[in-house]
Structures are given as structure tokens and as C-alpha cells.
N, C-alpha and C positions, 0 to 999 in steps of 0.2 A: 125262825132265826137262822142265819146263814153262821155255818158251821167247817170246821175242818174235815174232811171224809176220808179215809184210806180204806176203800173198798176190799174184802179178801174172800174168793172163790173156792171154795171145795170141789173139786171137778173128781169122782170118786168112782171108779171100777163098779160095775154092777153085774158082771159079764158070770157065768156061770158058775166057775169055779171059784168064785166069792163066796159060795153059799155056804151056810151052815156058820162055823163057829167066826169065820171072817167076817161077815157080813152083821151079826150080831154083835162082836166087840165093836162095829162103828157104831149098830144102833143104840148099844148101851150108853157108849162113852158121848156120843152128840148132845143128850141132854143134861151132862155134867158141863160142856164147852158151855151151850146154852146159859145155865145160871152162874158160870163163872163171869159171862160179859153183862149179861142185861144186865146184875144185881151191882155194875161198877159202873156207877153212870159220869165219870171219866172214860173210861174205854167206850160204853156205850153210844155216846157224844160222837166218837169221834172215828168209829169205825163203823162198815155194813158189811153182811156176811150174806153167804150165798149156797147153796149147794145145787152143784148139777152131777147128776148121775150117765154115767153113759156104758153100754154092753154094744148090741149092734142099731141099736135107737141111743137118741140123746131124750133125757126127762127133766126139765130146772125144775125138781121137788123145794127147792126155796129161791125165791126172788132175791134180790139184793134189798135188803131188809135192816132196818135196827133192831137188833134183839130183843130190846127193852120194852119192842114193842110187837114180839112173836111170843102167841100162846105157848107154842107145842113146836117141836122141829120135828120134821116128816122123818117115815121110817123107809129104811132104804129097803129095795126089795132085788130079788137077783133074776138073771135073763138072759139067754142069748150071748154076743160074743165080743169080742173086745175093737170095738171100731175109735181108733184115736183120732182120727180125720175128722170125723163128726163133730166128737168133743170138741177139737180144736175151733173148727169152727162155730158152734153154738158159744164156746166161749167169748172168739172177737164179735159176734152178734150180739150179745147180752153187752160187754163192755161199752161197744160203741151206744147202745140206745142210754145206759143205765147211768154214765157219763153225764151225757145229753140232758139227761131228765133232774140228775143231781143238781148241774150247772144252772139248767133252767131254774131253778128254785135259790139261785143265790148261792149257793157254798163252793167251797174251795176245795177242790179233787184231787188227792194226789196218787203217782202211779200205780196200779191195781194189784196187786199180789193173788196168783195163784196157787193154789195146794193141790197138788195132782200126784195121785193114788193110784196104784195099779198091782194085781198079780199075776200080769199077764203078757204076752208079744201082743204085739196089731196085729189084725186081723189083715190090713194091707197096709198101703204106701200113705201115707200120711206128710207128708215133708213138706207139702206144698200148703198146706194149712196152717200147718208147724212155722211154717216162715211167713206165711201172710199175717201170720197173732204176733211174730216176736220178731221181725224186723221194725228196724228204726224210722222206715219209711211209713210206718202207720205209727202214727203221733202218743197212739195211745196202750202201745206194746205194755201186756203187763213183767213182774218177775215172775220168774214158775220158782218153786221147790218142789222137784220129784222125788218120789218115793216110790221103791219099787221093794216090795214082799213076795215071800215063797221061792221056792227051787228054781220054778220057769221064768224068771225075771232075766235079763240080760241086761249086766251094769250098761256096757254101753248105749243099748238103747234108753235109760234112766238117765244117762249121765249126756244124751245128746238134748232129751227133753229140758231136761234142767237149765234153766237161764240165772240163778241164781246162788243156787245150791243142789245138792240131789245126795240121795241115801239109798244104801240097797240093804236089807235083812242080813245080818252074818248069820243064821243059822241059831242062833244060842235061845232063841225066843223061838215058841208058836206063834204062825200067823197070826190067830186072836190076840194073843200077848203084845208080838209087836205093833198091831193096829191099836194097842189101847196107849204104847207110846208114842205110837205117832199122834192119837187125838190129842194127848198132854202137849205134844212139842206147837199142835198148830195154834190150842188153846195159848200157850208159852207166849208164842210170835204175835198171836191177835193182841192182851194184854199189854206185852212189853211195847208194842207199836203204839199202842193207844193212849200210854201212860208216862212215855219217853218221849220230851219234846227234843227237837232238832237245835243246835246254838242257834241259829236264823229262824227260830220261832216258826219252825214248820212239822212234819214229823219223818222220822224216819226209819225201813223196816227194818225188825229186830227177828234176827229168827234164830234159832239153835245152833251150834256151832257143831254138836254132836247129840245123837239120841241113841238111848240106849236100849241094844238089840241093833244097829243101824251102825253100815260104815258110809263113811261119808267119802264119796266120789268125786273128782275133779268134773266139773261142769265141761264138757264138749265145745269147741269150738269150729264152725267152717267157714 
């Protein structure tokens, strides 16, 4: 049955210094997101979720998926270094097919929302990626919400990422801590999106205005 779809992507740091207690409050907190959508088969309906992992390789550990009808969400594992170029790309490559295939099957696609995680700088130049996924000349640009944890984060580069919204760690939280509120805020935004029609009977994204442990950054503009 053709359906409304608001696709949303976890694109999540895997890179080395994720490891240990960071890297764990994702894998905890993932399969609480998990039974919070599938078991709302309103949100369920009406959204697909994704996770890609990226260090200095990209890995889509979950396709663009109904939850409702994912056993198990995969466990993130850590590696290597912080390549966002990659990401970036692996992301418009996944959007453009995943789109495609929705469409083909009948349903109504609305713009894709990205959840993009980091504790880290790039490894290199990224920009050209960065603006092949989020200019308007590709039809199918998604929203990012960036978030950026731990001391070596640089707001600005979080806050150029960000096309929607963007967050950087104040300090008041542990990394694992603030990773378990970032999982509630993206859980938050999947729900609300899902369960909030638009007046014109469409939907539209709902994401946090603030999370806690997170200040929230003006989005970059060039």
C-alpha cells in the first residue's frame, strides 16, 4: 500500500576515538530508538531509518528500513579515522537509489533528514561533497542536524555541517552521557515527525530545539 515516507539517516562517527564508553552508549541506546518506532505503528508507517557508520571507510550497517520490520539493529564497531567526504558521499548515493526504489513502489517521499555525529575534525577537505549532498541543485538535498561531542570538536566545523540545526557538547555531560541524549533527541525528532501531520496533510520535521548537555549553534551559511 503506498504510504507517506520521511526517510531519516544516522550517519555516525566510527573513527577511533569513539571507542570504549562512546561508542557503547550508541550501542545501548540504538535498540531503546529501535522499540520506541517499530512498537508505534503510526511513526512506524510513516518513517524509515538508516544507519551508516563512517571512520576512514564508510559501512551502511542498516539500509533504509521499516523498523517494524528489523529484528535487531547492528552494533557499531570503532576504526580508523575520521573521513567526512566519504560519508558525505555514501550518504547522496544511498538517498538517490533509496528515493528511487521508495517511489518505484508507490509512496510519497518527503525530504530526507540526516542525523550526523561526530567526536572528531576531518581527516581532510570534504566541502566538495558537503555541497554536492546539500545544494539545491540536487533535488533531493537532505536537512543535516549536526552534532558534535568531546573537547576536539570545532563548533564551526559542526555548525557549517549543519543545514538545519547543529549542537556541540558544553562540557557538563560525559561523552557517553551526552551520546545517550543525543539518542533520546534523534529518537524525539523520528516520533514527533511521524506523529505530526503538516496543515496540508503532509508531514513535517520536528527536531529539538535544545538537548540537554548540548548548546545549540547557529547553522553556517556560504
Amino acid at each position: 500500500m503506498a504510504q507517506q515516507i520521511l526517510p531519516f539517516y544516522l550517519v555516525c562517527d566510527e573513527s577511533g576515538s569513539m571507542s570504549g564508553d562512546p561508542i557503547d552508549a550508541i550501542n545501548t541506546a540504538l535498540p531503546e530508538l529501535h522499540q520506541e518506532i517499530a512498537y508505534n505503528p503510526v511513526v512506524a508507517d510513516k518513517t524509515q531509518f538508516a544507519i551508516i557508520g563512517f571512520s576512514d571507510s564508510v559501512d551502511i550497517a542498516l539500509p533504509l528500513s521499516d523498523l517494524s520490520q528489523v529484528k535487531q539493529l547492528p552494533v557499531l564497531t570503532t576504526k580508523g579515522s575520521t573521513d567526512y567526504a566519504a560519508a558525505f558521499r555514501c550518504v547522496k548515493d544511498q538517498i538517490e537509489q533509496d528515493v528511487a526504489r521508495l517511489k518505484s513502489q508507490g509512496h510519497q517521499v518527503f525530504r530526507p533528514v540526516v542525523f550526523f555525529l561526530t567526536d572528531g575534525q576531518p581527516t581532510g577537505d570534504y566541502r566538495k561533497e558537503w555541497e554536492d549532498l546539500t545544494t539545491t541543485s540536487f533535488p533531493l538535498h537532505p536537512n543535516i542536524v549536526a552534532f558534535g561531542i568531546g573537547s576536539h570538536v570545532d563548533p564551526d566545523t559542526i555548525s557549517a555541517v549543519g543545514t538545519f540545526r547543529a549542537f556541540v557538547s558544553d562540557g557538563t555531560l560525559s561523552p557517553a552521557q551526552a551520546l545517550q541524549e543525543f539518542a533520546v533527541a534523534l529518537t524525539k525528532s523520528i516520533v514527533r515527525s511521524g506523529s505530526t501531520p503538516a496543515p496540508d496533510g503532509g508531514m513535517t520535521l520536528q527536531t529539538p530545539d535544545t538537548v540537554p548537555g548540548f548548546t545549540a549553534i547557529t547553522v553556517d551559511r556560504v
